[in-house]
C-alpha positions in Angstrom: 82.8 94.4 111.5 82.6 97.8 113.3 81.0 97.8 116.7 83.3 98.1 119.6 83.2 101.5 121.8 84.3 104.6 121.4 86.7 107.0 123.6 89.3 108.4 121.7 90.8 105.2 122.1 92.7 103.8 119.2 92.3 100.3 120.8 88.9 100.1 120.2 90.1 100.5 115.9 89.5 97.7 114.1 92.1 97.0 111.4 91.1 95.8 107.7 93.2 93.1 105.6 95.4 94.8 102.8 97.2 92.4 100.7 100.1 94.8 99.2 101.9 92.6 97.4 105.4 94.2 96.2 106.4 93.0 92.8 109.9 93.8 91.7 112.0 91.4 89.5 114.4 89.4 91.7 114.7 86.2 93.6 116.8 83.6 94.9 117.1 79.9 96.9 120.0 78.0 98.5 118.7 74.8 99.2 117.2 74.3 96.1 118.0 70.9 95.7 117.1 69.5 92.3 114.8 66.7 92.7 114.9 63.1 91.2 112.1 62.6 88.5 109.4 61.2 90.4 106.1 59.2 89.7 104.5 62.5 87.9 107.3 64.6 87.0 109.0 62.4 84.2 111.5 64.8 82.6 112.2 66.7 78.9 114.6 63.8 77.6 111.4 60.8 77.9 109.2 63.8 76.1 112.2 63.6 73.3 111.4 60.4 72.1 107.9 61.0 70.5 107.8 64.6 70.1 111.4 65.6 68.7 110.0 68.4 66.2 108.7 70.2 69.8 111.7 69.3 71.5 113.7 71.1 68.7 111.9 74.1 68.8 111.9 74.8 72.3 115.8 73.4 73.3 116.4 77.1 71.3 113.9 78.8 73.4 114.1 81.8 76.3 112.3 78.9 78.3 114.9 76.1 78.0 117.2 79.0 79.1 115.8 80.9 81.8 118.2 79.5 84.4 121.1 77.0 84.2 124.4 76.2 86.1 127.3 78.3 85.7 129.4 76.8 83.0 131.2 78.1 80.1 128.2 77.4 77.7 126.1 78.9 80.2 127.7 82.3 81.5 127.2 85.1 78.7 129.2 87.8 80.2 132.5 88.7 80.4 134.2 87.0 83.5 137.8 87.8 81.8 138.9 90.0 84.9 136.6 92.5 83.5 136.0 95.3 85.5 132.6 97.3 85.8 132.7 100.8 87.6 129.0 101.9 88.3 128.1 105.6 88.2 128.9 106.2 92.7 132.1 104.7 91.5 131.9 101.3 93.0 134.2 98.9 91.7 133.4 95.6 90.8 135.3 92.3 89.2 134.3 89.6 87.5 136.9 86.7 86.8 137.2 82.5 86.8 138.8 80.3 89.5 139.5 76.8 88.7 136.9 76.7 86.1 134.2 78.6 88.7 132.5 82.0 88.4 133.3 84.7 90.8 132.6 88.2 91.6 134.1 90.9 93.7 131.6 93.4 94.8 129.9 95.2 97.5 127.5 93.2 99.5 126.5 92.1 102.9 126.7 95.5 104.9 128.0 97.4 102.3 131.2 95.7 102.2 133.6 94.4 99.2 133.2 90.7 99.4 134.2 87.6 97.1 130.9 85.6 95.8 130.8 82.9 93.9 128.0 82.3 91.1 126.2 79.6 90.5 123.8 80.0 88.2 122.7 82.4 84.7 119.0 83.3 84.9 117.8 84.6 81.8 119.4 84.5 78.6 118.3 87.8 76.4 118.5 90.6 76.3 120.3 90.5 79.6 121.3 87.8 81.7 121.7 88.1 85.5 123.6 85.7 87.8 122.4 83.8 91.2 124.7 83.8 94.2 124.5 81.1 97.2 124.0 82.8 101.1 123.1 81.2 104.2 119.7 79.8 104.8 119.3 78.7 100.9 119.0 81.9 100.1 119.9 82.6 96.9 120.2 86.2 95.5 120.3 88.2 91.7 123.7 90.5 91.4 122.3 93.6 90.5 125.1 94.3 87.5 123.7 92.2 84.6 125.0 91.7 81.2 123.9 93.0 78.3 123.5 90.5 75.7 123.3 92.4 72.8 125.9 95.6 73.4 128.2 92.9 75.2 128.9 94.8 78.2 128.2 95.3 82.2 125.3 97.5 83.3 123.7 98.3 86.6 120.2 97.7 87.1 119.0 99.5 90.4 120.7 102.7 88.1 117.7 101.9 86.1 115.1 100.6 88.1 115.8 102.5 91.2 117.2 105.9 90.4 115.2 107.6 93.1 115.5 105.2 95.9 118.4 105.6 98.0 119.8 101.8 98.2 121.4 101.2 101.6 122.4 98.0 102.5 119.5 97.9 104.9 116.6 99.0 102.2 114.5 96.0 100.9 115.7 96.4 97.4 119.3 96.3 98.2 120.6 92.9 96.2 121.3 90.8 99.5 117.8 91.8 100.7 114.4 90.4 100.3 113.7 92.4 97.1 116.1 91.0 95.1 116.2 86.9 96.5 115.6 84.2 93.7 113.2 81.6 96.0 110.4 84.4 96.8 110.6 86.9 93.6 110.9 84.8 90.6 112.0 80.8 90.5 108.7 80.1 90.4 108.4 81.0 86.8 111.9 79.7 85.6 112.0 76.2 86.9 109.8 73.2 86.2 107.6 72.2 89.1 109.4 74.3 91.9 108.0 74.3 95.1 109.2 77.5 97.4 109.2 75.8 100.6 109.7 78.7 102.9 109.9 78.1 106.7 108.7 81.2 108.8 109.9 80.2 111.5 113.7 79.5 110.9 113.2 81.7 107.9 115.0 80.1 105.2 114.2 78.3 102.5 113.9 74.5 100.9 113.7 75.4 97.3 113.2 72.1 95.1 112.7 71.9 91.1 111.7 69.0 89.0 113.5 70.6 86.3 115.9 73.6 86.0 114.5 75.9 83.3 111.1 75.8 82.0 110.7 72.6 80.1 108.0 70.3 78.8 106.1 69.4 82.0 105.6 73.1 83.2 103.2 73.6 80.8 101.4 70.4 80.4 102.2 68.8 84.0 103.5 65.8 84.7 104.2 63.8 82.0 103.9 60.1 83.8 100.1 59.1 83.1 100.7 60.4 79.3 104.0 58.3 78.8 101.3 55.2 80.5 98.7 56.2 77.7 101.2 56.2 75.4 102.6 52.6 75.6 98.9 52.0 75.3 97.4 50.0 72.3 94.6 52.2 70.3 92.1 50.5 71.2 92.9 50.5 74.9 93.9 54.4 74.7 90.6 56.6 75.8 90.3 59.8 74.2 88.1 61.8 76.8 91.0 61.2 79.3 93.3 64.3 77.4 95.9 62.1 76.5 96.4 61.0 80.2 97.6 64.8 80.8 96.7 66.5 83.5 96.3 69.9 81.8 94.6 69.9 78.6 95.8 72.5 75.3 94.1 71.8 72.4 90.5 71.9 71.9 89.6 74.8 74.6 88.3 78.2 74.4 91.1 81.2 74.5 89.9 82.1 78.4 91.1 78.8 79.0 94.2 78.7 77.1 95.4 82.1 78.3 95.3 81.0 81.6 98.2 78.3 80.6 100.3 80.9 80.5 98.9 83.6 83.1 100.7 82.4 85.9 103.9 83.5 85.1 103.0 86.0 82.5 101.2 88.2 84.7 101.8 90.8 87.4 99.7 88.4 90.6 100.4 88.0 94.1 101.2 84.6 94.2 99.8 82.8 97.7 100.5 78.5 96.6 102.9 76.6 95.1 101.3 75.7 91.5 99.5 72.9 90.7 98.7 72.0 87.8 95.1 71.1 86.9 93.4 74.2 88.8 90.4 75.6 87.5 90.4 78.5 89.0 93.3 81.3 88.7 92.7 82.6 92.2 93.2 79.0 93.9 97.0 80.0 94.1 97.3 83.9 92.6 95.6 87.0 92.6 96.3 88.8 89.2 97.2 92.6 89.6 94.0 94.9 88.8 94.6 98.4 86.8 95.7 99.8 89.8 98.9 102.2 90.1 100.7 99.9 88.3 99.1 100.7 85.3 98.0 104.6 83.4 94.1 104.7 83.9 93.5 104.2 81.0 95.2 100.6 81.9 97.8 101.1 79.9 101.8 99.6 81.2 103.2 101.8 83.1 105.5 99.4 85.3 106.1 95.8 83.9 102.6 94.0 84.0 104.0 90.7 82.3 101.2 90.7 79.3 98.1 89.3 80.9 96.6 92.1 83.0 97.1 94.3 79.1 95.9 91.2 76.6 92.7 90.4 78.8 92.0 94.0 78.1 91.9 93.9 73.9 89.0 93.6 71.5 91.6 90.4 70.3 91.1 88.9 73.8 87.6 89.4 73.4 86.8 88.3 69.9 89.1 84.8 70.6 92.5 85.2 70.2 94.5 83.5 72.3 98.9 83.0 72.5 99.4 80.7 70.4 97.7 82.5 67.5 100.9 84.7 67.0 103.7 82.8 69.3 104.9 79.7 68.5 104.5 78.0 71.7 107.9 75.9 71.7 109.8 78.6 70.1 108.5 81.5 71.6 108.8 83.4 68.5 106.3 85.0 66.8 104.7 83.0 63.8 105.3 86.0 61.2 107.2 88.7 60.7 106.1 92.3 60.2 102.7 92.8 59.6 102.1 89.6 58.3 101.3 88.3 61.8 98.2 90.6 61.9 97.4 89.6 58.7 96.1 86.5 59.7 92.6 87.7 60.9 92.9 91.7 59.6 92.3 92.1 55.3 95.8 93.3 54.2 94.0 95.4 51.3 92.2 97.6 53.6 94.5 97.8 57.1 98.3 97.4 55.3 97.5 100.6 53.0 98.3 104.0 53.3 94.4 105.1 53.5 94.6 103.2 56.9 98.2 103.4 58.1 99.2 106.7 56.6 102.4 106.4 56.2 105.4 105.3 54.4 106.2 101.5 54.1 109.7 100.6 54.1 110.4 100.2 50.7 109.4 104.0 49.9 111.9 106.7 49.9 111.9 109.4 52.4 113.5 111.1 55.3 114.4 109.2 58.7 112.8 110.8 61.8 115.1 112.2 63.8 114.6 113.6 66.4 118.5 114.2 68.1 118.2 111.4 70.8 116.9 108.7 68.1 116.1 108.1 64.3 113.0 106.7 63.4 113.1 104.5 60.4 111.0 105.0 56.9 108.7 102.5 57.4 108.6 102.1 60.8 105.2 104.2 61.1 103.1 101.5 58.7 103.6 98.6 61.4 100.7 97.8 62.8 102.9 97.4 66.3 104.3 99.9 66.4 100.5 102.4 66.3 98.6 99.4 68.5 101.7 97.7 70.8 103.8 100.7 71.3 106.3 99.4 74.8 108.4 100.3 77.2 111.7 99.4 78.5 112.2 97.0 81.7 115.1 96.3 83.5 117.4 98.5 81.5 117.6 96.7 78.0 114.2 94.8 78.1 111.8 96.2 75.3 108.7 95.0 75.9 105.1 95.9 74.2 102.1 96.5 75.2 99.3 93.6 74.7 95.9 95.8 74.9 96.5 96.3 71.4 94.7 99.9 71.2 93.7 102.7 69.0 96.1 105.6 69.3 93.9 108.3 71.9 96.0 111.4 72.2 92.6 112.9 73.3 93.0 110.8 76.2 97.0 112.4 76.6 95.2 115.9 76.5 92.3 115.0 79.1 94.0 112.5 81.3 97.6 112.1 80.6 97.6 108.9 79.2 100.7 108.0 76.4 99.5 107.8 73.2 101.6 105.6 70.2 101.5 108.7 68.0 103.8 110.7 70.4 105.9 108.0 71.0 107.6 108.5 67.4 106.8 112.3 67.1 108.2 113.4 70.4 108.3 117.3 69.0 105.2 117.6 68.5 102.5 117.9 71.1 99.4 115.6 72.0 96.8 118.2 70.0 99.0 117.7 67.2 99.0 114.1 67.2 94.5 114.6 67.8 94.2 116.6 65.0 95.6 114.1 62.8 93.8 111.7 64.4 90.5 113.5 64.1 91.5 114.3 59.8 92.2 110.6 58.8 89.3 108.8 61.0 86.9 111.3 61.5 84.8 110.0 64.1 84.9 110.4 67.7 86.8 107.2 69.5 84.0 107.6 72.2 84.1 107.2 76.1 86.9 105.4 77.7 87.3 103.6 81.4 90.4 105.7 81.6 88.5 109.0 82.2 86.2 107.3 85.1 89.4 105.7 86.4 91.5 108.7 86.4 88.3 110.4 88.2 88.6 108.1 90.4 92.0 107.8 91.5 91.3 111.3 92.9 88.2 110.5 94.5 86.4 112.4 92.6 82.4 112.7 93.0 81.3 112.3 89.5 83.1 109.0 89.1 80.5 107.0 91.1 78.1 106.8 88.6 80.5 105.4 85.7 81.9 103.4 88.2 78.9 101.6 88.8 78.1 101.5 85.0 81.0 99.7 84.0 81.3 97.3 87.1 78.0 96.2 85.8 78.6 96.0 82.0 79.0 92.2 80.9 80.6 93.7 77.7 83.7 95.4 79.1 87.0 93.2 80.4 86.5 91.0 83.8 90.0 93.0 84.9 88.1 96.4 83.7 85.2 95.6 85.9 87.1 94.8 88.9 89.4 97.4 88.6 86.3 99.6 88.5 84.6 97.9 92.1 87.9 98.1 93.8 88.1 102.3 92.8 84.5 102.1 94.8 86.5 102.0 98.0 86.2 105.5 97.6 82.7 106.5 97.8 80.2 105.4 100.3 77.0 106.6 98.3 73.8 104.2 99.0 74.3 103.3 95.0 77.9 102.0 95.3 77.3 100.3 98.6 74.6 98.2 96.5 76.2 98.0 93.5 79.2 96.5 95.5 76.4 94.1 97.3 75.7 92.8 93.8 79.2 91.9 93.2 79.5 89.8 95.8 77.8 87.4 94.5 79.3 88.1 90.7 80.1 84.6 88.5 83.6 85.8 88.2 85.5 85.0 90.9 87.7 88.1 90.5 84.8 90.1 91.3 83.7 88.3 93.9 87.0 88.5 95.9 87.4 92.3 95.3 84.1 93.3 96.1 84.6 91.6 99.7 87.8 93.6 100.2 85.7 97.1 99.5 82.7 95.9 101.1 81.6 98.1 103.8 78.0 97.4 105.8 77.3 98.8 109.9 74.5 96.6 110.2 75.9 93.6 111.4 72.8 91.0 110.2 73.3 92.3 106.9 76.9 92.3 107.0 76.4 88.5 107.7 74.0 87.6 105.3 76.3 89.1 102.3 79.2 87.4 103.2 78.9 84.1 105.2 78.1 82.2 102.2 81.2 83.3 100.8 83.1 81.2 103.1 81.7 78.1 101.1 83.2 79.8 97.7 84.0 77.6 95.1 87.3 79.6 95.1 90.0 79.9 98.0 90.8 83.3 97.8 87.1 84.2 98.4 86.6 82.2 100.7 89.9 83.3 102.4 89.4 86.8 102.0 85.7 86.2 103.3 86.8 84.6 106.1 89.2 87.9 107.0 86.1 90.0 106.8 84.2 87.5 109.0 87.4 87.6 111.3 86.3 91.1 112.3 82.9 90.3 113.7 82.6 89.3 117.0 83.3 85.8 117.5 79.8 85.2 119.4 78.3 86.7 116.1 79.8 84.3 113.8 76.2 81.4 113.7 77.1 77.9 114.6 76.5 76.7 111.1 79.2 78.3 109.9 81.9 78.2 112.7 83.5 75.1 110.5 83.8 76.7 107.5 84.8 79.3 108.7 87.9 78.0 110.6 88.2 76.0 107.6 88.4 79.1 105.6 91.0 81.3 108.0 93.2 78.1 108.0 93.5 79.0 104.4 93.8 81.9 104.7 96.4 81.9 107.5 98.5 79.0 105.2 98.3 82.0 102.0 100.1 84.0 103.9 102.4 81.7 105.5 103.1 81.0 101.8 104.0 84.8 101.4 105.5 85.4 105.0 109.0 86.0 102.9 106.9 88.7 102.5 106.4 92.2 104.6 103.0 92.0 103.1 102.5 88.4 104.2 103.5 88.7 107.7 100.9 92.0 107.6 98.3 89.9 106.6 99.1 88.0 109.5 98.9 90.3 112.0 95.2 91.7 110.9 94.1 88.2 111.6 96.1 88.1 114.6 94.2 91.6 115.1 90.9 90.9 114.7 91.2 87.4 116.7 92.4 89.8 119.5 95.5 88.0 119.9 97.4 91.4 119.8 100.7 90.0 121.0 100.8 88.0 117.8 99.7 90.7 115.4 102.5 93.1 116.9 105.1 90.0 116.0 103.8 89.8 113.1 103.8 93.6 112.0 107.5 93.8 113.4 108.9 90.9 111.5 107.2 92.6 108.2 109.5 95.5 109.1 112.2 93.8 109.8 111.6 92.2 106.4 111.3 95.8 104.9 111.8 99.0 107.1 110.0 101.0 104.8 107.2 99.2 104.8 105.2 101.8 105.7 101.6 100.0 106.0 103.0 97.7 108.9 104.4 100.6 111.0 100.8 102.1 110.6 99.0 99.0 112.0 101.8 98.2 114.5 101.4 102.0 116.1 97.5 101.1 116.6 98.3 97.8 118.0 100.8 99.3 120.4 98.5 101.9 121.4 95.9 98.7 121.8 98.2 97.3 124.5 98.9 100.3 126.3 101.9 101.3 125.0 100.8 104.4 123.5 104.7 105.9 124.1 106.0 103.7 121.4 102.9 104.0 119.4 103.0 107.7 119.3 107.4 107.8 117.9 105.9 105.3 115.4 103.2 107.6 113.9 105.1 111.0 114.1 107.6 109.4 112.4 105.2 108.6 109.6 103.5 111.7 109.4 107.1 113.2 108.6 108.4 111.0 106.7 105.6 109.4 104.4 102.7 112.8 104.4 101.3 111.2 101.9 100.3 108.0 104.1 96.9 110.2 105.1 95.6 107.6 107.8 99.0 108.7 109.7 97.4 112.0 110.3 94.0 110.7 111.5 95.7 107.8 113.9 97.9 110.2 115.4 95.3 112.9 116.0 93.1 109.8 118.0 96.3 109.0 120.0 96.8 112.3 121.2 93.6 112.4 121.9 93.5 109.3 123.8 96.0 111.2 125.8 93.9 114.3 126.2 96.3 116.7 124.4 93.4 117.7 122.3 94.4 120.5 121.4 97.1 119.0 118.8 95.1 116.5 118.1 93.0 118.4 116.2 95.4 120.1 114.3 95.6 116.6 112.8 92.5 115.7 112.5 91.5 118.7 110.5 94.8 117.7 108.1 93.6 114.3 107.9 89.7 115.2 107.0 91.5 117.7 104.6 93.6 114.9 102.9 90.2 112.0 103.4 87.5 114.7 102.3 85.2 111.3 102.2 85.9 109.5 105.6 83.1 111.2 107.7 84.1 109.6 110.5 87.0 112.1 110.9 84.5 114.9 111.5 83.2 112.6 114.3 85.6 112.4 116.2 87.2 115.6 115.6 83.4 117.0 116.8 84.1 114.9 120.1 87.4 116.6 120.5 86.6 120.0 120.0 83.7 119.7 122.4 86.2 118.3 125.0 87.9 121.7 124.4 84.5 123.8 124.9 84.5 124.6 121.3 80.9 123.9 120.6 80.0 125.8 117.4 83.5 124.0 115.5 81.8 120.7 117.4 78.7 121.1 116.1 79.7 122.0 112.3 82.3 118.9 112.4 79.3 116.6 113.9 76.9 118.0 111.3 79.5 117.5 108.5 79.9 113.9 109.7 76.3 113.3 109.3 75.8 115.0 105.9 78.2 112.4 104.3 76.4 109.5 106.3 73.0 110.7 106.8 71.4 107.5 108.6 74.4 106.4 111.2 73.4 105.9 114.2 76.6 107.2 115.7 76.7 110.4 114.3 73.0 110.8 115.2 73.3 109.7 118.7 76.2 112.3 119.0 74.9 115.1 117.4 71.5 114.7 119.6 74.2 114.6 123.0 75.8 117.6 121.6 72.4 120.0 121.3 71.1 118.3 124.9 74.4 119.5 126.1 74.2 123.0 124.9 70.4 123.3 125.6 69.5 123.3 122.3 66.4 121.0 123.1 64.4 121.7 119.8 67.4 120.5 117.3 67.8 117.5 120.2 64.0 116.4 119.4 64.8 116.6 115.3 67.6 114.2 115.9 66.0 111.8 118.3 63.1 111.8 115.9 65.5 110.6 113.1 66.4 108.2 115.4 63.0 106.4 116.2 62.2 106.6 112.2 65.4 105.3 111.4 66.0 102.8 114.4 62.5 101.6 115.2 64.0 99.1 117.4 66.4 100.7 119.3 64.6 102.8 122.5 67.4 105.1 123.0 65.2 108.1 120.3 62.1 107.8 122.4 64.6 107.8 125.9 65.9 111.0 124.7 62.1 112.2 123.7 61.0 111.3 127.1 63.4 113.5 128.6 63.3 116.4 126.7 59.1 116.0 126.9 59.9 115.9 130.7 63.0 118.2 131.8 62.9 121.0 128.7 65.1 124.0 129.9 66.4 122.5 132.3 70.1 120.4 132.1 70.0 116.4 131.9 71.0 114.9 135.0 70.1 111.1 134.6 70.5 111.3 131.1 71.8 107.9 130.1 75.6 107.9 129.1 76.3 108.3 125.5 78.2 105.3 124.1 79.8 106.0 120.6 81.0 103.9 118.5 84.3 103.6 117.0 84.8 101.1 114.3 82.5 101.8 111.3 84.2 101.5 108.0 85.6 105.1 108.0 87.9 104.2 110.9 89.6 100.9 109.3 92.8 101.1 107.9 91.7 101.6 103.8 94.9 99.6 102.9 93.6 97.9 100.4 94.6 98.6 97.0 
């Protein structure tokens, strides 16, 4: 919560949970020992005997292939002392040894090593190869091969072309970023369990299965194979089959969420188990956050879900298996067939929908110097409703919000559009007058404009904001996505509307309404979220129990103090789970924070850089906990490091400007103070303090603008009253003193400190306070927490 005093001191900050979650594509084990089929986990070969038509379709599948030992019906690429030169000019060769895979390249350090491979991961279009370190680690090459050109290409030359990859940056292949256990096993092995020890920081990887076979999807297979062997009679149909998850004969919510935990951009907190009802017991799906245009369409990989929950065919049904076979993978039909299954071919496969040429017509190729467009490629429905986007290099994947082209949207917010896509000569109001001459009618409104509004925190956001959080018609992601943008504002409107969501039948909305939540009255803070802590779901009740973790622990009542503890156990084992992690270890050190264990939080915020030394959140929260435990020396290198080096981390600005200010060098300080209110127009509790400052340096009229500022953006806190009232007694200006205290009385019946400072003014007007009691402020309200959260 927010009441602990205010100097200038940054120790009195409280610091909010953020959980960044960094998703890049790599990740690797050492110790991941296969193991034995076990009571539940039965294996692919006993599924083989009953259900061989399955078993045929799938042993050809991406899944049956998505990691395997190194052998020569394994390895794709060219190990035939081939030689790949990247575009710095590194060197590196690929060969056999005694019927073993090896590679010569740099590595550890920077330095040309020998590594042996173990394993393919992946199969098409590009397969990547797994290499064994110490502390069963095991790590992703970053030259892949291509499986359909047949040759060697570097990936961080296309995934990472601006970063500068050093051997000691957290994308560098031996690194964190790129290691098999943490980034991706989970979602190319059957039953794999990460098994990540924090402590000696390495890793027990174990799979049921290598590659993702029967029981991944269905569970384990041992109570079925039981029901099986059972007689009719003696079988029991309401017992799905004996499997633990059930596919057939559920709604499409349900039966996307089969596939959701690997095909989807999440933070993943818990090993899977199968049989959860609820997708936020062990991930938290990505909302339409940076990740995404505003208009939510992929901009980096989102991995299907966070796009398909999105579409009208989400909402009127459709579900993966509709197009995909399920063992195959492949889509059902061909063309535009598969849409054909639900859409009348004589009205949406014509030219008076499509307009354009079909395949068989003749006509000119597009070409447009870089690439040709085929005749015919304009009349798939795919190509106008799923246009894609490369991924790692060769990886063409499309878009699953399946939307109507909006080049209006490219004009008003910079959104792609599928028309420009092909016609890359030709401009966006070129594409919209087309658009506007076949259709005629306006597309209408679009969560994309309020979401690109309010990416820039802009004021006429709110209100759509609060319209579409509420509107039971529009995606659960969209809806989320729209409460989380609310961080952003503080209007009376949005601090309800985020109230309401609180208590939201979708879990999702739930948990991200308690990360924006924001309330200075502490009994009402209580009342919204204690009951939270009893969520159905654990990462409500988790992230609950953060927000509880900031009150006072005398405020927390006795009837909840066990599930509360309850609930921070969980949430300390999520994030013990993630401690692989730099944002996992961060998360740690805000409990640690708030629990005023501050020696632990600093650990914890120093092995999250250690993890990742760009990790700029951590080196934020570590500076304030320094400057907590007096070492404001180390503290103050951290920040004005961060000011130069990330200016766009804005809360840099506004920590450093308190430290100095701490340290009496007010004078800089509110040089950044005034940057910081500049860059966080809406966090009123810069002017505060930058009012308190500039009256320290006798520069009343600035003080008394910045405290008036303060209280226009937050017209009721008590702080910024109480201040404001000291300021005018302090100057003499005993008639605007008496407006102020009156505000207080109406607005604080309660509190005597508006009818102490009437008392006085009734009794000493003209005439300088001398027992005047001391002014506490307060320093903690929502505008001072680190907004970290995405």
């Amino acid at each position: 919560m927010k009441n602990q005093k205010l100097t200038f001191l940054i120790s009195s900050i409280v610091i909010v949970l953020i959980v960044f979650y960094y998703l890049f594509s790599q990740s690797n084990n050492n110790s991941y020992s296969k193991i034995s089929a076990t009571q539940k986990f039965i294996g692919k070969e006993t599924c083989l005997n009953c259900h061989k038509e399955e078993y045929s379709l799938w042993s050809n599948s991406d899944h049956s292939k998505a990691m395997a030992f190194a052998t020569d019906s394994s390895v794709l690429g060219n190990f035939n002392n081939t030689i790949f030169v990247s575009s710095d000019g590194d060197t590196t060769n690929f060969y056999k040894r005694d019927n073993d895979f090896f590679v010569k390249t740099r590595g550890t350090a920077g330095k040309i090593q020998e590594y042996k491979i173990t394993h393919p991961f992946g199969y098409a279009p590009l397969q990547q190869y797994l290499i064994p370190f110490d502390n069963g680690k095991y790590q992703c090459l970053p030259i892949a091969w291509d499986t359909e050109k047949k040759e060697w290409f570097s990936l961080p030359e296309h995934l990472y072309k601006d970063e500068n990859l050093t051997p000691s940056n957290w994308l560098y292949w031996t690194n964190a970023g790129q290691n098999w256990n943490g980034m991706c096993s989970e979602c190319h092995s059957t039953n794999l369990k990460k098994n990540f020890d924090p402590l000696t920081k390495s890793y027990h990887t174990t799979y049921s299965e290598i590659n993702v076979s029967c029981e991944a999807c269905h569970g384990p297979g041992y109570e079925h194979v039981r029901w099986a062997k059972l007689s009719k009679k003696e079988r029991r149909k309401e017992n799905n089959f004996g499997l633990v998850v059930q596919t057939s004969r559920i709604d499409n919510n349900k039966y996307v969420k089969l596939c959701v935990r690997c095909h989807s951009r999440r933070s993943l907190f818990d090993n899977y188990h199968h049989g959860r009802k609820d997708l936020l017991d062990s991930m938290l799906p990505t909302l339409l956050n940076e990740s995404y245009y505003p208009d939510g369409q992929i901009l980096d990989e989102d991995y299907v879900y966070g796009s398909f929950v999105q579409s009208k065919m989400y909402a009127e049904k459709v579900q993966c298996n509709h197009c995909h076979n399920v063992h195959s993978g492949k889509l059902k039909f061909s063309g535009n067939k598969l849409c054909a299954q639900c859409h009348r071919e004589d009205i949406y496969n014509t030219k008076k929908h499509h307009f354009h040429k079909t395949k068989n017509e003749p006509g000119t190729p597009l070409n447009l110097g870089s690439k040709t467009i085929a005749v015919g490629e304009g009349a798939l429905c795919v190509n106008c409703h799923m246009p894609g986007k490369y991924y790692m290099g060769v990886d063409f994947r499309r878009d699953h919000s399946m939307r109507i082209p909006r080049p209006d949207l490219t004009i008003s917010i910079g959104t792609p559009n599928a028309c420009n896509k092909c016609h890359t000569n030709k401009s966006p109001q070129w594409a919209n007058t087309h658009i506007k001459k076949w259709y005629g009618k306006n597309p209408g409104k679009h969560y994309g404009t309020t979401f690109a509004l309010a990416r820039k925190g802009e004021p006429k956001a709110e209100t759509e904001l609060i319209k579409i959080a509420k509107d039971n018609t529009k995606p659960i992601i969209v809806r989320a996505t729209a409460v989380s943008l609310m961080n952003r504002y503080r209007s009376t409107a949005i601090l309800q509307t985020i109230k309401e969501m609180l208590i939201n039948e979708e879990s999702l909305i739930r948990e991200t309404a308690l990360r924006v939540y924001s309330n200075n009255n502490i009994l009402e803070y209580k009342s919204d979220i204690l009951n939270l802590l009893k969520d159905s779901v654990k990462a409500v009740r988790a992230e609950a129990a953060i927000r509880i973790s900031e009150l006072p622990v005398n405020e927390i009542p006795i009837d909840y103090k066990k599930a509360f503890d309850k609930a921070l156990t969980e949430y300390k084992e999520m994030n013990l789970y993630m401690a692989d992690f730099p944002s996992g270890r961060m998360n740690l050190g805000i409990m640690y924070a708030n629990l005023k264990d501050l020696q632990n939080a600093a650990k914890q915020y120093e092995e999250a850089i250690e993890i990742d030394s760009l990790f700029f959140p951590a080196k934020l929260n570590l500076a304030i906990t320094y400057s907590q435990l007096g070492k404001n020396e180390k503290a103050e290198v951290l920040l004005r490091d961060l000011v130069k080096t990330n200016p766009e981390l804005f809360d840099a600005y506004y920590y450093l400007g308190l430290l100095l200010g701490e340290k009496k060098n007010y004078k800089e300080a509110i040089v950044y103070m005034k940057k910081a209110s500049a860059l966080m127009p809406e966090r009123a509790r810069i002017n505060y303090n930058a009012g308190l400052m500039l009256q320290k340096l006798g520069r009343m009229k600035e003080a008394e603008s910045e405290l008036k500022i303060a209280l226009k953006k937050q017209p009721t806190n008590f702080d910024f009253l109480y201040a404001l009232a000291d300021h005018y007694i302090k100057r003499k200006k005993y008639l605007d003193a008496e407006k102020i205290a009156n505000k207080i009385k109406e607005l604080y019946p309660s509190n005597s400190l508006g009818e102490q400072i009437l008392n006085f003014l009734r009794s000493k007007v003209g005439k300088q306070p001398r027992g005047l009691l001391h002014l506490r402020y307060l320093l903690g309200c929502q505008g001072c927490r680190i907004p970290l959260r995405a």
